[in-house]
Jmol script that loads the backbone (N, CA, C; Angstrom):
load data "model"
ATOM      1  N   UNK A   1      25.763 -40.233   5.322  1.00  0.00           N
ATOM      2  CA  UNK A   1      25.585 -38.804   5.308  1.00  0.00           C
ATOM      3  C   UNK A   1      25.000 -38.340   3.979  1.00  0.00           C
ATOM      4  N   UNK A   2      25.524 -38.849   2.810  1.00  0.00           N
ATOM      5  CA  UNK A   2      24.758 -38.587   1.595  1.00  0.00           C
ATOM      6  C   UNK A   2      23.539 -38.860   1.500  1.00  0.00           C
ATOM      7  N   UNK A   3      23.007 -40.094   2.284  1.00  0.00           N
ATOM      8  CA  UNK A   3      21.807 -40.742   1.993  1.00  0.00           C
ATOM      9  C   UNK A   3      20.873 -39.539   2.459  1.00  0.00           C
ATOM     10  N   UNK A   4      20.932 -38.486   3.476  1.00  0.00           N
ATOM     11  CA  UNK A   4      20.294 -38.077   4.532  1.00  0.00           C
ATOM     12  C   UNK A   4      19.964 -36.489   3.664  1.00  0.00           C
ATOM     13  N   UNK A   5      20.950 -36.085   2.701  1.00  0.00           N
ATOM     14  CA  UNK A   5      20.784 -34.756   1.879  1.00  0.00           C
ATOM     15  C   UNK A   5      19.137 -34.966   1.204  1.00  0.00           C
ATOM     16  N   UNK A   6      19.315 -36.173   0.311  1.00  0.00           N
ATOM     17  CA  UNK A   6      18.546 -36.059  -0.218  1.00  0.00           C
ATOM     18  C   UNK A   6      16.434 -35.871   0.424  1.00  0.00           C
ATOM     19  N   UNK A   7      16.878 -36.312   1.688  1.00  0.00           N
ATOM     20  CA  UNK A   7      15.421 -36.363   2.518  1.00  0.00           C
ATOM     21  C   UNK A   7      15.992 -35.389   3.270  1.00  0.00           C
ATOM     22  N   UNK A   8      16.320 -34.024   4.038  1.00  0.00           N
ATOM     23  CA  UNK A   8      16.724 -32.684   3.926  1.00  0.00           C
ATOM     24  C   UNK A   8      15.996 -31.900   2.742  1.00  0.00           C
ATOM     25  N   UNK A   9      16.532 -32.239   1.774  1.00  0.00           N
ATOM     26  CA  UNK A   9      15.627 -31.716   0.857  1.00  0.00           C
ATOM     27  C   UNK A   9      14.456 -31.903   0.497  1.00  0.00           C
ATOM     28  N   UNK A  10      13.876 -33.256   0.681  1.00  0.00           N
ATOM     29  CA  UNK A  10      12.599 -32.886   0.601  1.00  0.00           C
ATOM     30  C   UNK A  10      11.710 -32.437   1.606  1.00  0.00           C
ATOM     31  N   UNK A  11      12.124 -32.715   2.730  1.00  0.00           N
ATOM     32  CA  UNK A  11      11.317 -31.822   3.510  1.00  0.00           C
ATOM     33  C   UNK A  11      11.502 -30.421   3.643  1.00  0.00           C
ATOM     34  N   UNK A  12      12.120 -29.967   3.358  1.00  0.00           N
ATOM     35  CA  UNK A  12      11.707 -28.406   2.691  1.00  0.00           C
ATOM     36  C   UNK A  12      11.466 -28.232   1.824  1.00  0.00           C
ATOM     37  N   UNK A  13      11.754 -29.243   0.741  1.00  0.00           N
ATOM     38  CA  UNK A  13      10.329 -29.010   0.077  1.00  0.00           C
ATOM     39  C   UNK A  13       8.837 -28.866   0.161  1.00  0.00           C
ATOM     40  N   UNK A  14       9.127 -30.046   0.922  1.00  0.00           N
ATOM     41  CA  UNK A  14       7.077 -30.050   1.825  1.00  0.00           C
ATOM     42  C   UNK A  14       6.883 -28.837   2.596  1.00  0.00           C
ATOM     43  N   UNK A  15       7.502 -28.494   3.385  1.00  0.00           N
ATOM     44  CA  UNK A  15       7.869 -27.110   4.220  1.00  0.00           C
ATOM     45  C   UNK A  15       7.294 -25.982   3.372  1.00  0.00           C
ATOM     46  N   UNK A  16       8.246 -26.003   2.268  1.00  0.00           N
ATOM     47  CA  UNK A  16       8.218 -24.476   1.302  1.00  0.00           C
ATOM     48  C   UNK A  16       6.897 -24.506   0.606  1.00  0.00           C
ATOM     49  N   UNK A  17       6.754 -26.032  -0.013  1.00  0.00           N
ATOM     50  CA  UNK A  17       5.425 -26.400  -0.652  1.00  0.00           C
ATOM     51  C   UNK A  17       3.733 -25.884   0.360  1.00  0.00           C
ATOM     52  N   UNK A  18       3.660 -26.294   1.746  1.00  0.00           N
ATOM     53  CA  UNK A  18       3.116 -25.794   2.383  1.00  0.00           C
ATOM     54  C   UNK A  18       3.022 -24.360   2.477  1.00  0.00           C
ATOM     55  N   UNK A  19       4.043 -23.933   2.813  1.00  0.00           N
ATOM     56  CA  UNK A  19       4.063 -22.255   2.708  1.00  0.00           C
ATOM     57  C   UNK A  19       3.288 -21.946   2.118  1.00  0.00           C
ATOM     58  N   UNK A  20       3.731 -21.753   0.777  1.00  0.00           N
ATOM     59  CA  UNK A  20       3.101 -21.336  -0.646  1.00  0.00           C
ATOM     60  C   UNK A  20       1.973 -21.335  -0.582  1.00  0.00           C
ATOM     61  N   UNK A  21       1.287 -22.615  -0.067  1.00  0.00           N
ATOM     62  CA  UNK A  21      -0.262 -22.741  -0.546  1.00  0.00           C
ATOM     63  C   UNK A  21      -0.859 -22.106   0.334  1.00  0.00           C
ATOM     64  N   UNK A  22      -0.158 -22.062   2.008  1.00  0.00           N
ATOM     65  CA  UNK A  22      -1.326 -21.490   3.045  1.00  0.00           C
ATOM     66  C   UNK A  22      -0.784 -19.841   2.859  1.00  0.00           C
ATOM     67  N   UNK A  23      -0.041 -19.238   2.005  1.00  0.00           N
ATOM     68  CA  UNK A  23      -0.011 -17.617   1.192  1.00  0.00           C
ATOM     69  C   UNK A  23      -0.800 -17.696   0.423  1.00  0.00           C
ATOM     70  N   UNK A  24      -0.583 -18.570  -0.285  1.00  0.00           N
ATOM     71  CA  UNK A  24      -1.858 -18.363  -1.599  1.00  0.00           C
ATOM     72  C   UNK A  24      -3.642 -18.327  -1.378  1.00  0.00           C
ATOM     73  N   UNK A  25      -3.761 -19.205  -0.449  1.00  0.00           N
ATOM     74  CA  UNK A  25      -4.922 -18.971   0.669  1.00  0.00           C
ATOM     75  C   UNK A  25      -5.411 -17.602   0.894  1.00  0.00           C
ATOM     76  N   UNK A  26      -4.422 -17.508   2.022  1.00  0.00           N
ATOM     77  CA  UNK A  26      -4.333 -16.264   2.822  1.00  0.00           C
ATOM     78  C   UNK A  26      -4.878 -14.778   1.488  1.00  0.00           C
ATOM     79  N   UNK A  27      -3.514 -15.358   0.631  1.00  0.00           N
ATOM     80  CA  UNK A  27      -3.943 -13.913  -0.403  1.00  0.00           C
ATOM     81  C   UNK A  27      -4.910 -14.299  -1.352  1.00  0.00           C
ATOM     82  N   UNK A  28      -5.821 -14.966  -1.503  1.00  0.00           N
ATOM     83  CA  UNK A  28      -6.994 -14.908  -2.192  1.00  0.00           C
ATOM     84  C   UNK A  28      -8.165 -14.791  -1.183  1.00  0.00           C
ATOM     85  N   UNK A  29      -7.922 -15.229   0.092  1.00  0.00           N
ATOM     86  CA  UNK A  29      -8.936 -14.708   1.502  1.00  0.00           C
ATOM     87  C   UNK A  29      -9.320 -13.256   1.233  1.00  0.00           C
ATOM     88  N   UNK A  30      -8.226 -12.714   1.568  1.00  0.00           N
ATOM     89  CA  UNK A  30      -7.698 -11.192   1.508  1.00  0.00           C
ATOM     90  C   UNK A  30      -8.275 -10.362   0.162  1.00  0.00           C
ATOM     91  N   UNK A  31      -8.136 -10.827  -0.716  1.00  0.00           N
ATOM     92  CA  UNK A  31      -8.706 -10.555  -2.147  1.00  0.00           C
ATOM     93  C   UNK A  31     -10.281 -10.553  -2.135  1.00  0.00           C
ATOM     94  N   UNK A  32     -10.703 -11.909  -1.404  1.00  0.00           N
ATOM     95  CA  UNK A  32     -12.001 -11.554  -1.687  1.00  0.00           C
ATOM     96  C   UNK A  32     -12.793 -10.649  -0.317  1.00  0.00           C
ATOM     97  N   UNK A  33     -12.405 -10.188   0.288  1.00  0.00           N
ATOM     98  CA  UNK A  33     -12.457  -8.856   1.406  1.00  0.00           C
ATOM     99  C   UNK A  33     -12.103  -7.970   0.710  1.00  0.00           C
ATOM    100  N   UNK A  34     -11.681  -7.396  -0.143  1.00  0.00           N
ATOM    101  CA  UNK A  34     -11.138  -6.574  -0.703  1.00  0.00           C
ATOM    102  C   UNK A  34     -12.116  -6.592  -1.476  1.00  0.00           C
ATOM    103  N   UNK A  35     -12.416  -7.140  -2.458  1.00  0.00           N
ATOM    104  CA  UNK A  35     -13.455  -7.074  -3.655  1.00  0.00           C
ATOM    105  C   UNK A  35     -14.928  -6.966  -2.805  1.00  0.00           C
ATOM    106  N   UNK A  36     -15.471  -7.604  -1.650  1.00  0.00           N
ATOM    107  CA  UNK A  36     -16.618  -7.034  -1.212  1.00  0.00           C
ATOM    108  C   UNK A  36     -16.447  -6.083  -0.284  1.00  0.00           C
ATOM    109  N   UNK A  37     -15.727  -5.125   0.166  1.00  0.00           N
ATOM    110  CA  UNK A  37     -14.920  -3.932   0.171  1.00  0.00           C
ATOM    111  C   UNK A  37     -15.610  -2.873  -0.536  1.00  0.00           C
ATOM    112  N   UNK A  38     -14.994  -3.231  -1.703  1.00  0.00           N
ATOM    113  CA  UNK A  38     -15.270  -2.576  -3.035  1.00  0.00           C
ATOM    114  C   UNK A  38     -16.431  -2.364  -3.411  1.00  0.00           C
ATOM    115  N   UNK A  39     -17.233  -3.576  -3.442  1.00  0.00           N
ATOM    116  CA  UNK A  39     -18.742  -3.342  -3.939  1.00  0.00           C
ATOM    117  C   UNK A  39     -19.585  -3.147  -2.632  1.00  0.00           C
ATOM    118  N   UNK A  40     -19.624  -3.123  -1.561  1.00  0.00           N
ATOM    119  CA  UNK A  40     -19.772  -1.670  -0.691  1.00  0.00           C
ATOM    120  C   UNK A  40     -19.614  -0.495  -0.727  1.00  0.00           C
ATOM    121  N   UNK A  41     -18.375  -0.326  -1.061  1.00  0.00           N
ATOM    122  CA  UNK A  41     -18.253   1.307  -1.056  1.00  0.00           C
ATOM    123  C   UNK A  41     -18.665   1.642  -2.294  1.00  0.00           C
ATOM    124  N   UNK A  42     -18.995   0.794  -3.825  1.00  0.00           N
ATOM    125  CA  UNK A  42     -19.493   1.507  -4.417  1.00  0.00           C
ATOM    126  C   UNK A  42     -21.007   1.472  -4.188  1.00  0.00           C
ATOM    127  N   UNK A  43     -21.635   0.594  -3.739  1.00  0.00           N
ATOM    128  CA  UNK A  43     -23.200   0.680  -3.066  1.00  0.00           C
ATOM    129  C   UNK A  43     -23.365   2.048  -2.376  1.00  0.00           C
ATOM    130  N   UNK A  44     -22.429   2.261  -1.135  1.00  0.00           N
ATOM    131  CA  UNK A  44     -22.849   3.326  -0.387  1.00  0.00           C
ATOM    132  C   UNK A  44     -22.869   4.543  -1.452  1.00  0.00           C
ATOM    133  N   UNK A  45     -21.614   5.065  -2.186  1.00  0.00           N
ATOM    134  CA  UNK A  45     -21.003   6.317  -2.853  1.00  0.00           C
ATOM    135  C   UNK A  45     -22.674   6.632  -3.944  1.00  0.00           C
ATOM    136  N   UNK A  46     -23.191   5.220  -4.266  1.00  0.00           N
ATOM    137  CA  UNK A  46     -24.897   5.273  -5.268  1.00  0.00           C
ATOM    138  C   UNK A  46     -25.760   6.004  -4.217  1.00  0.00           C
ATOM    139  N   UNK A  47     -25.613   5.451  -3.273  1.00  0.00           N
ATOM    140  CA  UNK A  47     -26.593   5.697  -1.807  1.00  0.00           C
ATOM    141  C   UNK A  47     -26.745   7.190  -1.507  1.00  0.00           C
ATOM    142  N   UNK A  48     -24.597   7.691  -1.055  1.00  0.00           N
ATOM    143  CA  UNK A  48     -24.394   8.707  -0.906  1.00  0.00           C
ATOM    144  C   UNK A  48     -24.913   9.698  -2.490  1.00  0.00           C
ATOM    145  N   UNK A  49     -24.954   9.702  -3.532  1.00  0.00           N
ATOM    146  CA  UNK A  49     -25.301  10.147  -4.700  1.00  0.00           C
ATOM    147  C   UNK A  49     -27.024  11.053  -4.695  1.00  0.00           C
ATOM    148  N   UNK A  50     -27.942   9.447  -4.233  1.00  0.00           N
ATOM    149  CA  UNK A  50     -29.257   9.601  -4.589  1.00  0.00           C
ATOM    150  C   UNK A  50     -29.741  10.281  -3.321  1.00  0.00           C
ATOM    151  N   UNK A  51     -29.182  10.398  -1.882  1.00  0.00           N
ATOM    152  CA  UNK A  51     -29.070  11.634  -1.455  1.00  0.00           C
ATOM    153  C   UNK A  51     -28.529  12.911  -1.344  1.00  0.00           C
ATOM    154  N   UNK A  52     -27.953  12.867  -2.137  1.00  0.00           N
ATOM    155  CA  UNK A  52     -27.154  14.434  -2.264  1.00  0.00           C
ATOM    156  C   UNK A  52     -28.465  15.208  -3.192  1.00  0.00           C
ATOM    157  N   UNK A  53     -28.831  14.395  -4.072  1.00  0.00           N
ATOM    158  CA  UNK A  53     -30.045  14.464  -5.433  1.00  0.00           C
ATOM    159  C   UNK A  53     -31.237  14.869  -4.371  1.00  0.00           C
ATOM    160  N   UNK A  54     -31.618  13.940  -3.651  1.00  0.00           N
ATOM    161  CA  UNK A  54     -32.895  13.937  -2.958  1.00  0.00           C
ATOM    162  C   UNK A  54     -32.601  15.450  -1.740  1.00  0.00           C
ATOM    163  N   UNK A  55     -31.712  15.618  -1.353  1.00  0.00           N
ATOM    164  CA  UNK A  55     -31.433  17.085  -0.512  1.00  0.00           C
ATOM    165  C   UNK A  55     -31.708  18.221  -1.125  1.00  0.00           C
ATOM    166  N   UNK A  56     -30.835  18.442  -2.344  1.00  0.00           N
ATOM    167  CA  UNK A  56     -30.740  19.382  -3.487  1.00  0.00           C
ATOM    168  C   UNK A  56     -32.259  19.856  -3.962  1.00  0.00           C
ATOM    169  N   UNK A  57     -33.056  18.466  -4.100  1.00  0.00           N
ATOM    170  CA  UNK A  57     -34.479  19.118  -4.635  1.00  0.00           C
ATOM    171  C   UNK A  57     -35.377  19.289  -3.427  1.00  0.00           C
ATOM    172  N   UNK A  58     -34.860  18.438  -1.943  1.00  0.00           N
ATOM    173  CA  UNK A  58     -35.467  19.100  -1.437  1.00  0.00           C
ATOM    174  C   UNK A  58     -35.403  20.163  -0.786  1.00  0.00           C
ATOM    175  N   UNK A  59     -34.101  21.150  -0.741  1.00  0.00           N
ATOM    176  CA  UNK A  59     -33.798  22.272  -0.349  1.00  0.00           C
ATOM    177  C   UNK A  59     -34.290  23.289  -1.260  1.00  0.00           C
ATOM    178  N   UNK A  60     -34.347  23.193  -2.320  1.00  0.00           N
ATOM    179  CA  UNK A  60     -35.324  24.036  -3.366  1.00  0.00           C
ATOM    180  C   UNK A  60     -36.309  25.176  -2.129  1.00  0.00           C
ATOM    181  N   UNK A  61     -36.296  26.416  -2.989  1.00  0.00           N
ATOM    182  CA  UNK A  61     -36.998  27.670  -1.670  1.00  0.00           C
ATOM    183  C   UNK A  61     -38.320  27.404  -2.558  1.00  0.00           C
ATOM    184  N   UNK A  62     -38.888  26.457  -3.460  1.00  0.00           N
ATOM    185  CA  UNK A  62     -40.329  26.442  -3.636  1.00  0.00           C
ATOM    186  C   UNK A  62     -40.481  25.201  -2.866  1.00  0.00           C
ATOM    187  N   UNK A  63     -39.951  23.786  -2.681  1.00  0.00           N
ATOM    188  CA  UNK A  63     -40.750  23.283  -1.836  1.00  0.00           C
ATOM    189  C   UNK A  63     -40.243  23.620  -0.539  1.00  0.00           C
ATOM    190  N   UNK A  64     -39.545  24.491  -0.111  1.00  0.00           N
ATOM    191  CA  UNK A  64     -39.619  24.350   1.277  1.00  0.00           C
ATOM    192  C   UNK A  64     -40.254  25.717   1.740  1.00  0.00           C
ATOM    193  N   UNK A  65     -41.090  26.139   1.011  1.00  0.00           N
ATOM    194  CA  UNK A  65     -42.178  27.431   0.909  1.00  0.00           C
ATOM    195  C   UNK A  65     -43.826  26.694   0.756  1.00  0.00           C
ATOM    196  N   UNK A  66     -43.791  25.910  -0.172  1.00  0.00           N
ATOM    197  CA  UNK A  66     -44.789  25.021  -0.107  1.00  0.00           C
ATOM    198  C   UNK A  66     -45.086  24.081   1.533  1.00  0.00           C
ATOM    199  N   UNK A  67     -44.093  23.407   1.895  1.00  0.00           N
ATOM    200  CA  UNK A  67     -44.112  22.921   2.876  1.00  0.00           C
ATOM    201  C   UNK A  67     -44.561  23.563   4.382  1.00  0.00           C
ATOM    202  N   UNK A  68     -44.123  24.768   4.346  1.00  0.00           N
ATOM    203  CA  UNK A  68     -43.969  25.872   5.501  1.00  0.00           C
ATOM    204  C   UNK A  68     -45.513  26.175   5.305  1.00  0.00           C
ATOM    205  N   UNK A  69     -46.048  26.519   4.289  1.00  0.00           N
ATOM    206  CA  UNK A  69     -47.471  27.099   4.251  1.00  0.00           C
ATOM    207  C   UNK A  69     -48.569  25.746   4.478  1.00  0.00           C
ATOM    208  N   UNK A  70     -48.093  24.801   4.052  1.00  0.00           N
ATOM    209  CA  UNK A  70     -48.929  23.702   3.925  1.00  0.00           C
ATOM    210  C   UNK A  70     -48.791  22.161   4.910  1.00  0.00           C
ATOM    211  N   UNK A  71     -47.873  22.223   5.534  1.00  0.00           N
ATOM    212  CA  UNK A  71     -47.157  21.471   5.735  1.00  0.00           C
ATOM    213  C   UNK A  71     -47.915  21.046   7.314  1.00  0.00           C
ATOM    214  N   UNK A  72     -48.285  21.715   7.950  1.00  0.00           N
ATOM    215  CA  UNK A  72     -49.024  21.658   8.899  1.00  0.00           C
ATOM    216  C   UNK A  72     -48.119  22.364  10.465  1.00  0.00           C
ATOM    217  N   UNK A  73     -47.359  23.332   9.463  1.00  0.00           N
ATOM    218  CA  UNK A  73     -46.660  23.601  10.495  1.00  0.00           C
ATOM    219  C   UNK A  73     -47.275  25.655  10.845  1.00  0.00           C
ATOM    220  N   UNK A  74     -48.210  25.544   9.749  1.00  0.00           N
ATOM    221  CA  UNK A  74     -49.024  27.113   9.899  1.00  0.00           C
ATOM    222  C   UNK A  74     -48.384  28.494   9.974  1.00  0.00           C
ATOM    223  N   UNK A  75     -47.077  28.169   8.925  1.00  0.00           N
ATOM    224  CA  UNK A  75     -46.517  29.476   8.624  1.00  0.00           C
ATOM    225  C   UNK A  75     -47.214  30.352   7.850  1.00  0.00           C
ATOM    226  N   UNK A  76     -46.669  31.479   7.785  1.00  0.00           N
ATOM    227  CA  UNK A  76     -47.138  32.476   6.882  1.00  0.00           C
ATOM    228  C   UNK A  76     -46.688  33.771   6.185  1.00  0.00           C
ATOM    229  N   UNK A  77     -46.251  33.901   5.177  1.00  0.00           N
ATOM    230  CA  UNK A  77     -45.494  34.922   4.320  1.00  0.00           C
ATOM    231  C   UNK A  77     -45.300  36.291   5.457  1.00  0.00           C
ATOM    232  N   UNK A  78     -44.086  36.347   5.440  1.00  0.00           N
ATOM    233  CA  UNK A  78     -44.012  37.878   6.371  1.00  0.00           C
ATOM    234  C   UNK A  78     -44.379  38.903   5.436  1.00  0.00           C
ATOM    235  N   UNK A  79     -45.484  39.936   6.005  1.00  0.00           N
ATOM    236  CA  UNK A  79     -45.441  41.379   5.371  1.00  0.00           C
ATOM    237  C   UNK A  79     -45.356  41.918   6.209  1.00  0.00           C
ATOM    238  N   UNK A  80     -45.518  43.588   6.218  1.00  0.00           N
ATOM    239  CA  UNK A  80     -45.872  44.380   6.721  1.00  0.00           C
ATOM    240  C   UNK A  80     -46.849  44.721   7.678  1.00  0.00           C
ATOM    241  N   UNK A  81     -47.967  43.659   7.661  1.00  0.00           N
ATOM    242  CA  UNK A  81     -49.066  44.169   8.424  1.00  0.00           C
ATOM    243  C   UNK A  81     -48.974  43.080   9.343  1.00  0.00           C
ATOM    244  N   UNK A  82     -48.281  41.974   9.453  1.00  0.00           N
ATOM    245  CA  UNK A  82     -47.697  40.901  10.058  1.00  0.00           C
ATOM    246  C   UNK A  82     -46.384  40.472  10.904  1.00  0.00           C
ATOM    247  N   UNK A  83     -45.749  42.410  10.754  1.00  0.00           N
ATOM    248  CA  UNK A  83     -44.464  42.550  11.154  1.00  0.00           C
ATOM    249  C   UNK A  83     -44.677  43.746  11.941  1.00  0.00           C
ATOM    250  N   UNK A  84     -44.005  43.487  13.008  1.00  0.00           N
ATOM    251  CA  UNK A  84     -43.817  44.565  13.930  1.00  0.00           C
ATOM    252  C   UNK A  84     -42.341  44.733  14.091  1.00  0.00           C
ATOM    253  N   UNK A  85     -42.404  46.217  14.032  1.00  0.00           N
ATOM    254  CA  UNK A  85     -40.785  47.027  14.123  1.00  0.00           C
ATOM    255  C   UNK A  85     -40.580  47.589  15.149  1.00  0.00           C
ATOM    256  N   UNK A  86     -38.551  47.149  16.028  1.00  0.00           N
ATOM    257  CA  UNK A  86     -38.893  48.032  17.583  1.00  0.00           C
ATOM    258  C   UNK A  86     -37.801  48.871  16.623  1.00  0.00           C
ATOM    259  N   UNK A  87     -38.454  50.548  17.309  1.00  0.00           N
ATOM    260  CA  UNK A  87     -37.463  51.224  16.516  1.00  0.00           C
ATOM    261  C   UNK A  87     -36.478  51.911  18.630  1.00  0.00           C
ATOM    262  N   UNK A  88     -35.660  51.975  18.424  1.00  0.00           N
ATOM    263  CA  UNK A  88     -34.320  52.195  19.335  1.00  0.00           C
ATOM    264  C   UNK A  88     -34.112  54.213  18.997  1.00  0.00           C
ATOM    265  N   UNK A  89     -34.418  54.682  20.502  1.00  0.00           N
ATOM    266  CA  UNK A  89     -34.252  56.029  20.069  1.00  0.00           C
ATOM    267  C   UNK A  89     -33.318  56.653  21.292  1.00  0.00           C
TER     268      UNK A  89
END
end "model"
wireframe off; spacefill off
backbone 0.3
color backbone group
């Protein structure tokens, strides 16, 4: 019966020893999903950035006045002699 403790114990050792390593695996798997994760979302947030930039200038009321007149879409400055009024009596 004594003889039998000592091989008991080592196989949980091998047991526990296994464990360990296929966690340690697992959590450096996990780690590196996590880290290209990361450098995705900071790719996109650059992405999301240089369009917020590129909207901003192009919402500007000079180029989108430039565009309207030139643009090939044949707008043209409203006046007065270009505007008709219904007047309600």
């Amino acid at each position: 019966m004594k003889a039998q403790i000592p091989w008991v114990l080592a196989i949980i050792l091998i047991v526990s020893a296994l464990g360990l390593i296929n966690s340690q695996y697992r959590a450096r798997k996990i780690f590196a999903q996590v880290e290209k994760a990361q450098a995705e979302t900071r790719q996109l947030d650059l992405e999301w950035g240089q369009l917020q930039l590129k909207q901003s200038s192009a919402s500007k009321h000079s180029v989108v006045e430039s565009k309207a007149e030139s643009g090939g879409m044949d707008m043209v400055r409203i006046t007065k002699a270009n505007t008709e009024f219904l007047r309600t009596e």
